[in-house]
DRENLUM-17644 format. One record per atom (N, C-alpha, C): atom name; y, z, x. Coordinates in Angstrom, 2 decimals, decimal comma. Layout:
N
    a        py        pz        px
   CA         Y         Z         X
...
END
This chain:
225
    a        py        pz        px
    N    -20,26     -1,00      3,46
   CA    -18,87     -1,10      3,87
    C    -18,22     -2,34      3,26
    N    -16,95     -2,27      3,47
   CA    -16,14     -3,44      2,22
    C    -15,35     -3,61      3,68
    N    -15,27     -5,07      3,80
   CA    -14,82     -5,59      4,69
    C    -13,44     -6,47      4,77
    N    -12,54     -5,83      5,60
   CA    -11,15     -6,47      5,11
    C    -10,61     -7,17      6,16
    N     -9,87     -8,31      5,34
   CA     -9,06     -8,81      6,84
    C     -7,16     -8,85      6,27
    N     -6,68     -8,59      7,23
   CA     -5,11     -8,53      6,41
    C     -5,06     -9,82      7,05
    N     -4,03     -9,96      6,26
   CA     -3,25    -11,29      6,68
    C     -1,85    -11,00      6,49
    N     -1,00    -10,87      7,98
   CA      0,28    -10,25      7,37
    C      1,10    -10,63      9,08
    N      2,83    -11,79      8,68
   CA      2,85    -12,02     10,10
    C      4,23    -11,30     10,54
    N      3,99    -10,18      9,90
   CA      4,92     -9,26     10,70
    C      4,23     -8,12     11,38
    N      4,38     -8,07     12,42
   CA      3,09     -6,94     13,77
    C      3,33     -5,71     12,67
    N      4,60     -5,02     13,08
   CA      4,58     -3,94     12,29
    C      4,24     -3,42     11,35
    N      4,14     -4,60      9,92
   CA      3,49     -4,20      8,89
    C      1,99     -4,05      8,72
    N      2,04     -5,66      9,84
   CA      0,01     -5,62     10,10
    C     -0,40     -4,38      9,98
    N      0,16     -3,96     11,05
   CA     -0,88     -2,72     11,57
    C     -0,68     -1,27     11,06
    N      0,40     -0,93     10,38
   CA      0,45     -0,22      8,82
    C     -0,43     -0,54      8,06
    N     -0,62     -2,11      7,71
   CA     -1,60     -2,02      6,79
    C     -3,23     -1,42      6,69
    N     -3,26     -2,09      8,28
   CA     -4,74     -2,15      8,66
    C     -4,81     -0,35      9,09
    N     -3,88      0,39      9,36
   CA     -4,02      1,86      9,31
    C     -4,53      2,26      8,14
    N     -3,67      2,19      7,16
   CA     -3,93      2,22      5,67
    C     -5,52      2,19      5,18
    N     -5,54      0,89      5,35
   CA     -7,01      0,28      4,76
    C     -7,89      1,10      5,76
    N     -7,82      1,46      6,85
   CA     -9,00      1,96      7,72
    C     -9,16      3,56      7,10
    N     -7,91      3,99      6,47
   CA     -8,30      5,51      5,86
    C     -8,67      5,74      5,05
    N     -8,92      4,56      4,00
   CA    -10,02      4,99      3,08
    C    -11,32      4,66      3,12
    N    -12,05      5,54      2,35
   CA    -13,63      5,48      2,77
    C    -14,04      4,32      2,20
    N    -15,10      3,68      2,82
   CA    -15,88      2,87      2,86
    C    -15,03      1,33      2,86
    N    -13,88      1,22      4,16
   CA    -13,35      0,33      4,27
    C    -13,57     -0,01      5,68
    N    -13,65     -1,23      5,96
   CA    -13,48     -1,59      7,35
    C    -12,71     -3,01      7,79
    N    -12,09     -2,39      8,67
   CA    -10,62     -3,77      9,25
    C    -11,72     -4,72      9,87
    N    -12,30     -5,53      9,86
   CA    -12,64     -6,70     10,47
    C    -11,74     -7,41     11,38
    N    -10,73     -7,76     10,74
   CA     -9,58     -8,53     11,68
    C     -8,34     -8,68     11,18
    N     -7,29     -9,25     12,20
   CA     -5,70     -9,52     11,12
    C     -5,93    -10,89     11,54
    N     -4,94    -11,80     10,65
   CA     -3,84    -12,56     11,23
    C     -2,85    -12,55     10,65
    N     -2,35    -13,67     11,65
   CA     -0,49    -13,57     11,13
    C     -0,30    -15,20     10,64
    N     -1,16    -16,33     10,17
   CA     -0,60    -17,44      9,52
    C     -1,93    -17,73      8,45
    N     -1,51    -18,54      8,13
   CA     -2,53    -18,75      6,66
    C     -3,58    -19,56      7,35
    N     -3,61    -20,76      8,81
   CA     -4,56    -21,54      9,03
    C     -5,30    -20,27     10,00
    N     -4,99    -18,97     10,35
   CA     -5,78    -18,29     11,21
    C     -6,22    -17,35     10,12
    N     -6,04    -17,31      9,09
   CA     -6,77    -16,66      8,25
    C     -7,74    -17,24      7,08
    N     -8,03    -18,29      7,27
   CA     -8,77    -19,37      6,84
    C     -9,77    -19,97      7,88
    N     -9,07    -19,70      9,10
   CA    -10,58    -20,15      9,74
    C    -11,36    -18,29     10,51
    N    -10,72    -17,63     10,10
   CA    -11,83    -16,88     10,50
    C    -12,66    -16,51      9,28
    N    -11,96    -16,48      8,29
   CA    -13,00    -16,52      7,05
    C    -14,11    -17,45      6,95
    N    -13,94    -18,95      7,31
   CA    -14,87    -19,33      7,58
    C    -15,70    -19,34      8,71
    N    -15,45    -17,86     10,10
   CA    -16,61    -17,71     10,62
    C    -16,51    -16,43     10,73
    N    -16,71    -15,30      9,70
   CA    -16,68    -13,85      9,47
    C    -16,25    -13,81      8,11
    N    -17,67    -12,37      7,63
   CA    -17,83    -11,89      6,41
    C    -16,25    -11,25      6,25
    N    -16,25    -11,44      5,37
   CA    -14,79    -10,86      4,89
    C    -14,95    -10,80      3,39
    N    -15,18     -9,63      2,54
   CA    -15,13     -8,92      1,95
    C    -13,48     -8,96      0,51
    N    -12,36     -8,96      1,16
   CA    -11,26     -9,00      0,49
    C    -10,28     -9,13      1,75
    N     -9,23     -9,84      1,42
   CA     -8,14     -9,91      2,05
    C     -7,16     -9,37      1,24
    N     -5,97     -9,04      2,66
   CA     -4,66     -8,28      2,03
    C     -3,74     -9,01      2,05
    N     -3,47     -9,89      1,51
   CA     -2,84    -11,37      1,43
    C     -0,87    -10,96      1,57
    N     -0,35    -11,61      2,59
   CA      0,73    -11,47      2,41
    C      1,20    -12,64      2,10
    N      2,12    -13,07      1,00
   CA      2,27    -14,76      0,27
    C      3,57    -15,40      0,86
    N      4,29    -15,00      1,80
   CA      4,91    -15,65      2,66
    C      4,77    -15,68      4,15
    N      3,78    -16,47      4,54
   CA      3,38    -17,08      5,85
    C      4,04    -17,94      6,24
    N      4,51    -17,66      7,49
   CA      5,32    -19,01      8,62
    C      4,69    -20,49      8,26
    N      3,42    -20,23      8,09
   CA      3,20    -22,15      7,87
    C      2,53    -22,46      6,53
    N      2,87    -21,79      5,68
   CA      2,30    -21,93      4,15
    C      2,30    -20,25      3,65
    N      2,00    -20,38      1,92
   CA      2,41    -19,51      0,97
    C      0,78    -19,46      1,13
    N      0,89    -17,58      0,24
   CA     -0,03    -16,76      0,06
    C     -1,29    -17,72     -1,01
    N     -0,13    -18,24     -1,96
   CA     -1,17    -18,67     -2,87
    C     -2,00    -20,15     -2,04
    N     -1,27    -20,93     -1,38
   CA     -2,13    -21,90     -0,97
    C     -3,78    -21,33      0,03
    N     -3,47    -19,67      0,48
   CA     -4,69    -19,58      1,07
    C     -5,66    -19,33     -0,14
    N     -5,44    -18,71     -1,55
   CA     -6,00    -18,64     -2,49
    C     -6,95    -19,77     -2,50
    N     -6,04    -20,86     -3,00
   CA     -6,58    -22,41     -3,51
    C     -7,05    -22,67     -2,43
    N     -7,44    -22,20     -0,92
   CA     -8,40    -22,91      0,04
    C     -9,29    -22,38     -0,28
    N     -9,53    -21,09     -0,51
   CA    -10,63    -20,35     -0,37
    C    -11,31    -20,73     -1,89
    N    -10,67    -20,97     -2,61
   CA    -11,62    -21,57     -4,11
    C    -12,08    -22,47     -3,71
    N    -11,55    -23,61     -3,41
   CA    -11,75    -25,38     -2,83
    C    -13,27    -24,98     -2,03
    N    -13,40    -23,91     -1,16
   CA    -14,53    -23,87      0,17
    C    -15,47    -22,65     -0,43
    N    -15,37    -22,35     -2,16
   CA    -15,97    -21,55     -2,75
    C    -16,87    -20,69     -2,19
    N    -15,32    -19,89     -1,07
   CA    -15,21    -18,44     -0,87
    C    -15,49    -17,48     -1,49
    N    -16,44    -16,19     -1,53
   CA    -16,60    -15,77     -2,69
    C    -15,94    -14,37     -2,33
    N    -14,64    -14,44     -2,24
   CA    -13,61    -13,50     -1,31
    C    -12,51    -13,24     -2,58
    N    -12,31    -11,75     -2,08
   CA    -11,46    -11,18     -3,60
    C    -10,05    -11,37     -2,83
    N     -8,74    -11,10     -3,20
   CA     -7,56    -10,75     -2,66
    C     -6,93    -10,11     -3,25
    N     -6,38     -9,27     -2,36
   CA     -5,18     -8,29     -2,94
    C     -3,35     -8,64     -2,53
    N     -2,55     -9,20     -3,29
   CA     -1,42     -9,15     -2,86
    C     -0,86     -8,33     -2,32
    N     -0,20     -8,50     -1,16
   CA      0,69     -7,31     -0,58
    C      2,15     -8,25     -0,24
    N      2,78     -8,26     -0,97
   CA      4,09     -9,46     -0,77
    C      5,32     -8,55     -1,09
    N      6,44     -9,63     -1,01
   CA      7,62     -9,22     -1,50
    C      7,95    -10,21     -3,00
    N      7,13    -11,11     -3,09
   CA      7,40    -12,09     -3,82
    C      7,56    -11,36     -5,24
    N      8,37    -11,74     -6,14
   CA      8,46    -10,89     -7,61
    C      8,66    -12,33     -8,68
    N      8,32    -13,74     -8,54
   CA      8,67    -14,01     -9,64
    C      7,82    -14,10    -10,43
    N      7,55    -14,25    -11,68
   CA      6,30    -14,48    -12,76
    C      5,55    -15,53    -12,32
    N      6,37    -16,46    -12,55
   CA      5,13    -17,86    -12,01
    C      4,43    -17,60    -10,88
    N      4,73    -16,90     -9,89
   CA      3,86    -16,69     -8,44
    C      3,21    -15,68     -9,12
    N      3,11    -14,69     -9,90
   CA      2,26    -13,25    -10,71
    C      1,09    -13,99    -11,14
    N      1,62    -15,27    -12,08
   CA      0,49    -15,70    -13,38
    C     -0,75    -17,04    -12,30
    N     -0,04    -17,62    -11,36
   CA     -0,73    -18,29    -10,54
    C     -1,55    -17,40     -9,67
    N     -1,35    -16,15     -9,45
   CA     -2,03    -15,66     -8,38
    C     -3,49    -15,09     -8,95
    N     -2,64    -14,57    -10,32
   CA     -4,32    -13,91    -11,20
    C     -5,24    -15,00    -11,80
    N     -4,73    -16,68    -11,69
   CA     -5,41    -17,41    -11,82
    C     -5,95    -17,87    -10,63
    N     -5,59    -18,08     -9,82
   CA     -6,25    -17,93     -8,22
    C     -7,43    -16,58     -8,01
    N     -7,84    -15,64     -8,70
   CA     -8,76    -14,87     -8,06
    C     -8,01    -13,34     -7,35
    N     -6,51    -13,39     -7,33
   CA     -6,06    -12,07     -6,88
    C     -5,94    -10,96     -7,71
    N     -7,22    -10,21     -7,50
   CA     -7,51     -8,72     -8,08
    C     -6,43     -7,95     -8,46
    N     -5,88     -7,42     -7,53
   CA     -4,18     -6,82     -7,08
    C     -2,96     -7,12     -6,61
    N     -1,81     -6,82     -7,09
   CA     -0,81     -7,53     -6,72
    C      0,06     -6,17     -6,17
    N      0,65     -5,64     -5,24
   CA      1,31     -4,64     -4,24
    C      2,15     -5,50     -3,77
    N      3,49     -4,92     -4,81
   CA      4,93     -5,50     -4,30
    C      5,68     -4,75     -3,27
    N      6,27     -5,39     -1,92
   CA      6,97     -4,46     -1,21
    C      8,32     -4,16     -1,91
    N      9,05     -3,58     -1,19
   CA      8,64     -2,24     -0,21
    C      7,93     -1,37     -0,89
    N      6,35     -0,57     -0,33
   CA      5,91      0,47     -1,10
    C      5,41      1,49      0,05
    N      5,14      2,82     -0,68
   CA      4,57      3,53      0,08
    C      3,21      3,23      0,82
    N      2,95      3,94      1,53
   CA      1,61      4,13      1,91
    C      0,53      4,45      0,91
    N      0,71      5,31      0,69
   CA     -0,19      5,72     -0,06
    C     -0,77      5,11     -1,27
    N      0,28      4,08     -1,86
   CA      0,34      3,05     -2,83
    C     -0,92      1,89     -2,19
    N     -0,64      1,92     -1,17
   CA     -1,70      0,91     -0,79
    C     -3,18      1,60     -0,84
    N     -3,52      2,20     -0,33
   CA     -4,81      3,31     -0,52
    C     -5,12      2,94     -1,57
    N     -4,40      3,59     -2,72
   CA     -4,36      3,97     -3,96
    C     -4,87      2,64     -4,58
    N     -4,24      1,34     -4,31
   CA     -5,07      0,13     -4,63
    C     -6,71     -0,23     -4,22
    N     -6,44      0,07     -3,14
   CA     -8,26     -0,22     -2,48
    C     -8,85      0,57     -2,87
    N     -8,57      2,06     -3,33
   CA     -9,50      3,12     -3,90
    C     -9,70      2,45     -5,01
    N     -8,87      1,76     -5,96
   CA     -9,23      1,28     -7,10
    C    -10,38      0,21     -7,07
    N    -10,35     -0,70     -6,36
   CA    -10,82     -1,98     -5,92
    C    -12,45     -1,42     -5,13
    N    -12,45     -0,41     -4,66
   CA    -13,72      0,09     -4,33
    C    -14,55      0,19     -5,46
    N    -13,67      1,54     -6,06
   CA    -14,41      1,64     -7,42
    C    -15,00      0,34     -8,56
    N    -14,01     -0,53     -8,44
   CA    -14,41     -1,47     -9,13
    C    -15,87     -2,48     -8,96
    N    -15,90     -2,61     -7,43
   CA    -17,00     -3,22     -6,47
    C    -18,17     -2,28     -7,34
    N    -18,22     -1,00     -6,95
   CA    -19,29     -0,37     -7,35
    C    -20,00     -0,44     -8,78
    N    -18,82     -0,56     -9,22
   CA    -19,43     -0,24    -11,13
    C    -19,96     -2,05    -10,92
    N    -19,05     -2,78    -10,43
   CA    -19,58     -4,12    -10,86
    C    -20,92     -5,32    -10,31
    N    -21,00     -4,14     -9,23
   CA    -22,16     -4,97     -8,17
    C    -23,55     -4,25     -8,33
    N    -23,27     -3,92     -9,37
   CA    -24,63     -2,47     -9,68
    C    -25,52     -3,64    -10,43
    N    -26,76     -3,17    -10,13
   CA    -27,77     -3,94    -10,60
    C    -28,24     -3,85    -12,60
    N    -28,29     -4,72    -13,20
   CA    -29,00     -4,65    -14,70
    C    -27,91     -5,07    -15,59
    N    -27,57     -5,14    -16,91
   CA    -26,63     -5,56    -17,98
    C    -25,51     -4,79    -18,05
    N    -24,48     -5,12    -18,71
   CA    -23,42     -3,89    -19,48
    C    -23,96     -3,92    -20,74
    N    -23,66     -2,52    -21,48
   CA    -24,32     -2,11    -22,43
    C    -23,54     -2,67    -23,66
    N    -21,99     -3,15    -23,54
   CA    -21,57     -3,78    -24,18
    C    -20,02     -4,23    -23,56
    N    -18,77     -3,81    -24,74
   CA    -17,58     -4,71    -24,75
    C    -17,05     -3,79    -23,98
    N    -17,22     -2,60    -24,71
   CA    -16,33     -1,15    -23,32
    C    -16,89     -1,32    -22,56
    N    -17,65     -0,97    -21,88
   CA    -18,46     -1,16    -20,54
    C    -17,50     -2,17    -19,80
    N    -18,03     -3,46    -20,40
   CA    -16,71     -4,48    -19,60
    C    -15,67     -3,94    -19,10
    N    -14,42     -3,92    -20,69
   CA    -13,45     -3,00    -20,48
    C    -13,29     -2,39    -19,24
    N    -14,08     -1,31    -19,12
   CA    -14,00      0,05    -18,48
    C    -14,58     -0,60    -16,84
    N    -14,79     -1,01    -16,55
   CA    -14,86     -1,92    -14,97
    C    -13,82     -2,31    -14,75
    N    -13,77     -3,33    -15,66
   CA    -12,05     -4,00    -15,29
    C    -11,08     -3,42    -15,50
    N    -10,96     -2,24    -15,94
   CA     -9,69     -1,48    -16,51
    C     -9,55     -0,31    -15,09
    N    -10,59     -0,79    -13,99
   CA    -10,55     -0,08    -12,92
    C     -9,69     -0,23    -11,77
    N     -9,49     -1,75    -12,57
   CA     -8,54     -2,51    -11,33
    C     -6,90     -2,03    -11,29
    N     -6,53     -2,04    -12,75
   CA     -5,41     -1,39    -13,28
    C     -4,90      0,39    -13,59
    N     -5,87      0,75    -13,34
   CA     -5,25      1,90    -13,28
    C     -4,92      2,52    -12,04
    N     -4,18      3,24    -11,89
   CA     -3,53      4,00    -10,67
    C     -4,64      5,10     -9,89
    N     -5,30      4,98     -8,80
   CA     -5,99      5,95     -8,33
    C     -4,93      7,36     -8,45
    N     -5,79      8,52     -8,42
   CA     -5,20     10,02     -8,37
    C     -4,52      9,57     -6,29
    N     -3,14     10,17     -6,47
   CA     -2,75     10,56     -5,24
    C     -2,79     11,91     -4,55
    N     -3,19     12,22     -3,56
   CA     -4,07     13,53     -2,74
    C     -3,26     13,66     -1,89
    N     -2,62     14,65     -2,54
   CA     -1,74     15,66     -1,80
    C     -2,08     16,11     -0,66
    N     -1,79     16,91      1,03
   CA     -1,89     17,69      1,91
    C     -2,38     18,98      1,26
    N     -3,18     19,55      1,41
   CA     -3,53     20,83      0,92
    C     -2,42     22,35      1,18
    N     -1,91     22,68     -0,43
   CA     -0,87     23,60     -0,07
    C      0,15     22,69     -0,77
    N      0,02     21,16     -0,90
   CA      1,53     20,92     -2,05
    C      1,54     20,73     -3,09
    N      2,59     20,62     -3,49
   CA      2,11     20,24     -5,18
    C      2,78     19,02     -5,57
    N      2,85     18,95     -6,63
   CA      3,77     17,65     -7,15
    C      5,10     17,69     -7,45
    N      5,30     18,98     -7,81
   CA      6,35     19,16     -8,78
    C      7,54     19,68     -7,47
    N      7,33     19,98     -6,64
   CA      7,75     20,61     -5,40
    C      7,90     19,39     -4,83
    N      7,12     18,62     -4,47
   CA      7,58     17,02     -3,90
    C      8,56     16,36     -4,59
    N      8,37     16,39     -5,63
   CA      9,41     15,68     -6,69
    C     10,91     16,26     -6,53
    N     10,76     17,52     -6,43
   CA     12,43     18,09     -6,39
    C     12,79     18,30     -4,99
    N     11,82     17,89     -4,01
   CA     12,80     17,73     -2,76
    C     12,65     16,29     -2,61
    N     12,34     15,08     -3,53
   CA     12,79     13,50     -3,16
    C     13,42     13,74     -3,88
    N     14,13     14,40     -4,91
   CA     14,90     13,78     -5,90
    C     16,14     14,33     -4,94
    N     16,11     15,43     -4,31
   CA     17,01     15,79     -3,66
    C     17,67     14,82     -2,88
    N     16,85     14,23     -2,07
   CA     17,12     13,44     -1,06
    C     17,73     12,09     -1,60
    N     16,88     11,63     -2,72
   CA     17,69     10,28     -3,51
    C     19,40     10,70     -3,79
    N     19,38     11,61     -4,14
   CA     20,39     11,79     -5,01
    C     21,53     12,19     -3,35
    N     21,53     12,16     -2,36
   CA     22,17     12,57     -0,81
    C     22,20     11,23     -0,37
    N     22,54      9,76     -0,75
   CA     22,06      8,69      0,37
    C     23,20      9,03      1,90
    N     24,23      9,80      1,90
   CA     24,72     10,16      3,37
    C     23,76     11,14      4,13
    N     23,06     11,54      3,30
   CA     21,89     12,52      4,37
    C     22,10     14,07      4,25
    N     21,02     14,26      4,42
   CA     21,07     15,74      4,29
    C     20,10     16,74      4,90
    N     20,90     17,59      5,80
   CA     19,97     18,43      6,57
    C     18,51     19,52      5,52
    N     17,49     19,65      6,11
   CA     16,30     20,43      6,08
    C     16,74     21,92      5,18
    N     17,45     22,56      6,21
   CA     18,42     23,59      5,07
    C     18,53     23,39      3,92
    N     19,75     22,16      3,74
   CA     20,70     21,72      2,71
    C     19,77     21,06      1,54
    N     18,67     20,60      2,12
   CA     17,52     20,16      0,97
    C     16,66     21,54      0,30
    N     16,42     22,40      1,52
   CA     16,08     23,59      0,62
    C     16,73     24,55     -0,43
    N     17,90     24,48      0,12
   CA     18,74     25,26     -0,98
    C     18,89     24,45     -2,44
    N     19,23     23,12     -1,92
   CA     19,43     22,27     -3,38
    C     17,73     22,04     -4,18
    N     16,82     22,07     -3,60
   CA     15,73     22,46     -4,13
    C     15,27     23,68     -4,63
    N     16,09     25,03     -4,13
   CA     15,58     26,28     -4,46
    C     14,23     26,11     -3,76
    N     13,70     25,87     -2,20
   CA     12,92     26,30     -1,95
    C     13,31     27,07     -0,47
    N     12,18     27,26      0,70
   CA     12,33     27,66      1,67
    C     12,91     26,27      2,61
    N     13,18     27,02      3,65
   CA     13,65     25,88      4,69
    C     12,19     25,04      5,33
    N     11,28     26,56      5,66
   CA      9,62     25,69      6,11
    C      9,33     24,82      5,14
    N      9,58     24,79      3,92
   CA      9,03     24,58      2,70
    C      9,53     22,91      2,64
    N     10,98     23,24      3,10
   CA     11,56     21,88      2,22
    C     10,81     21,09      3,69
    N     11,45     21,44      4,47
   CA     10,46     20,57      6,39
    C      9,45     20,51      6,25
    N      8,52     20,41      5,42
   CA      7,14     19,96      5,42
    C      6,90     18,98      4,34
    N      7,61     19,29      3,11
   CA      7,40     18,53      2,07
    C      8,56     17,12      2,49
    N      9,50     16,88      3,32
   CA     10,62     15,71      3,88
    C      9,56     15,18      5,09
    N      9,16     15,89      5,87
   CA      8,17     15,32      6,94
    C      7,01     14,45      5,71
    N      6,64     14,60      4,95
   CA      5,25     14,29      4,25
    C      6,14     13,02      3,82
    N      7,28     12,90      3,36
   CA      8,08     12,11      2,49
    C      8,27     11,21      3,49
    N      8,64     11,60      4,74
   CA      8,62     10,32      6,20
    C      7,82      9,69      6,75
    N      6,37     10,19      6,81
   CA      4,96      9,86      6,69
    C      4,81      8,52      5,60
    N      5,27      8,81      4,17
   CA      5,05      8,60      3,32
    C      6,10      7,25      3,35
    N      7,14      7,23      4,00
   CA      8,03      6,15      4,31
    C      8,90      5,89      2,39
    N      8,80      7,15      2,84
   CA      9,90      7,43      1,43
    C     11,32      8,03      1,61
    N     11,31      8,40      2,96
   CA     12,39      9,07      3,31
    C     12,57      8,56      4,57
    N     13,82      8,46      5,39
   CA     13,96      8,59      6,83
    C     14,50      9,19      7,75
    N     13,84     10,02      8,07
   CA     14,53     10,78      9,45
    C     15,15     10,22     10,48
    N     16,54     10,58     10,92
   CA     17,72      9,93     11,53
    C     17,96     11,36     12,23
    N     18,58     11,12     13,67
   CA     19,29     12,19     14,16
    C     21,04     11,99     14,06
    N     21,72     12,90     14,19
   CA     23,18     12,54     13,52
    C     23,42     13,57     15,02
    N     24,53     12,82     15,75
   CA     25,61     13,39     16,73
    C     26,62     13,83     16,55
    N     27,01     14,93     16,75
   CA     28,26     15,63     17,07
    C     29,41     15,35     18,06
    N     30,21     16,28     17,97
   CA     31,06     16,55     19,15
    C     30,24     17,10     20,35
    N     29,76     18,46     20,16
   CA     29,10     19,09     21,05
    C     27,76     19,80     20,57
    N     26,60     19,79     21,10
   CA     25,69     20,73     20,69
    C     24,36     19,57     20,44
    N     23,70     20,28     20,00
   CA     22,37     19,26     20,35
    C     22,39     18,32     18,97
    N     21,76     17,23     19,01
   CA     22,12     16,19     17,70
    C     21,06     17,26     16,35
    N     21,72     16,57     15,20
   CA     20,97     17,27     14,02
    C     19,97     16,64     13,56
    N     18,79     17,24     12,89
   CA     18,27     15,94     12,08
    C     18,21     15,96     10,96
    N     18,46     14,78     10,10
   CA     19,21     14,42      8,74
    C     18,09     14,05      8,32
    N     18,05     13,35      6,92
   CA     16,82     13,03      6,06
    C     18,11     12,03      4,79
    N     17,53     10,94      4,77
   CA     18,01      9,74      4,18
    C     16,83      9,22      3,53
    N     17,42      8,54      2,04
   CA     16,51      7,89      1,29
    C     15,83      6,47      1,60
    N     14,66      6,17      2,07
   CA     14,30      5,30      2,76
    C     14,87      4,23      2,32
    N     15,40      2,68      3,41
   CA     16,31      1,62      3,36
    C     15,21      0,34      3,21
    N     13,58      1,01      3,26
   CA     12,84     -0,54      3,08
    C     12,18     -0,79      1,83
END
């Protein structure tokens, strides 16, 4: 098992995250916190595996937990999960030891999709004997960067997802379940399952909209985070 601790001091996202990370295989949540000195001292009393580093903490930045954990030669990977976008925080962080960098706002599944990578990588690289040469290298580390396959609900497709978000991007006043199926050319069950997956997916948001009279509707808006 690959052992994770988030570090993230907004509740809500915490525990998105730590949902996240608990659904893929061979992951396990160890613990959260929410500041950089409570995520530094439980590392130093619990295995911790990789952290999900969020780089703006109430009492210090993401990267200063980096540079503790080098200083106390931690032998702990990290994955960014921030909002932060400038270069200099990018080029300091991959010199700090951070594997992955996951800019918000992202999907769910985006996050998975990183640790599936980061699994894979553990494996090819913790395997016992030599690399056979320069690809070999390559091809480990080129594990970190590529995009895991995303796994559809059984029954969707891609191309069908795609033309009911594009639907929905292209509606930011909203647009009923119906009104997405028709502008998709699909069914009404059709388009309500593939907008539910998209709300799951926190790509879309479901809103109820009030009337004059009659029971409220529910709308579908292009997600605001």
């Amino acid at each position: 098992m690959i052992d994770v601790l988030v570090v993230e001091d907004d509740l809500a996202a915490q525990e998105i995250h730590a949902q996240e990370a608990r659904k893929v295989p061979g992951f396990r949540v160890v613990g959260v916190a929410g500041t950089a000195r409570d995520a530094l001292r439980f590392c130093g009393q619990h295995h911790v595996d990789v952290i999900l580093l969020d780089f703006r903490l109430p009492d210090a930045d993401g990267l200063s937990v980096c540079r503790a954990l080098r200083t106390e030669n931690k032998h702990i990977d990290v994955i960014a999960v921030t909002s932060v976008r400038d270069l200099a925080t990018v080029r300091e962080a991959v010199s700090h030891g951070v594997v992955q960098y996951l800019l918000k706002p992202f999907r769910p599944a985006s996050l998975r999709n990183k640790l599936a990578s980061y699994a894979e990588f553990r494996r090819q690289a913790t395997r016992p004997g030599e690399v056979t040469g320069q690809a070999e290298v390559d091809a480990i580390l080129g594990t970190l960067r590529k995009p895991a396959a995303t796994t559809l609900p059984k029954g969707m497709n891609v191309d069908t997802l795609s033309a009911v978000a594009a639907v929905v991007k292209a509606n930011p006043d909203g647009l009923s379940a119906a009104s997405a199926a028709e502008a998709a050319g699909v069914s009404r069950v059709t388009a309500r399952r593939y907008l539910e997956h998209l709300v799951e997916e926190r790509a879309v948001e479901r809103r109820h909209r009030y009337g004059k009279v009659g029971r409220p509707e529910v709308m579908f808006y292009p997600s605001s985070k």
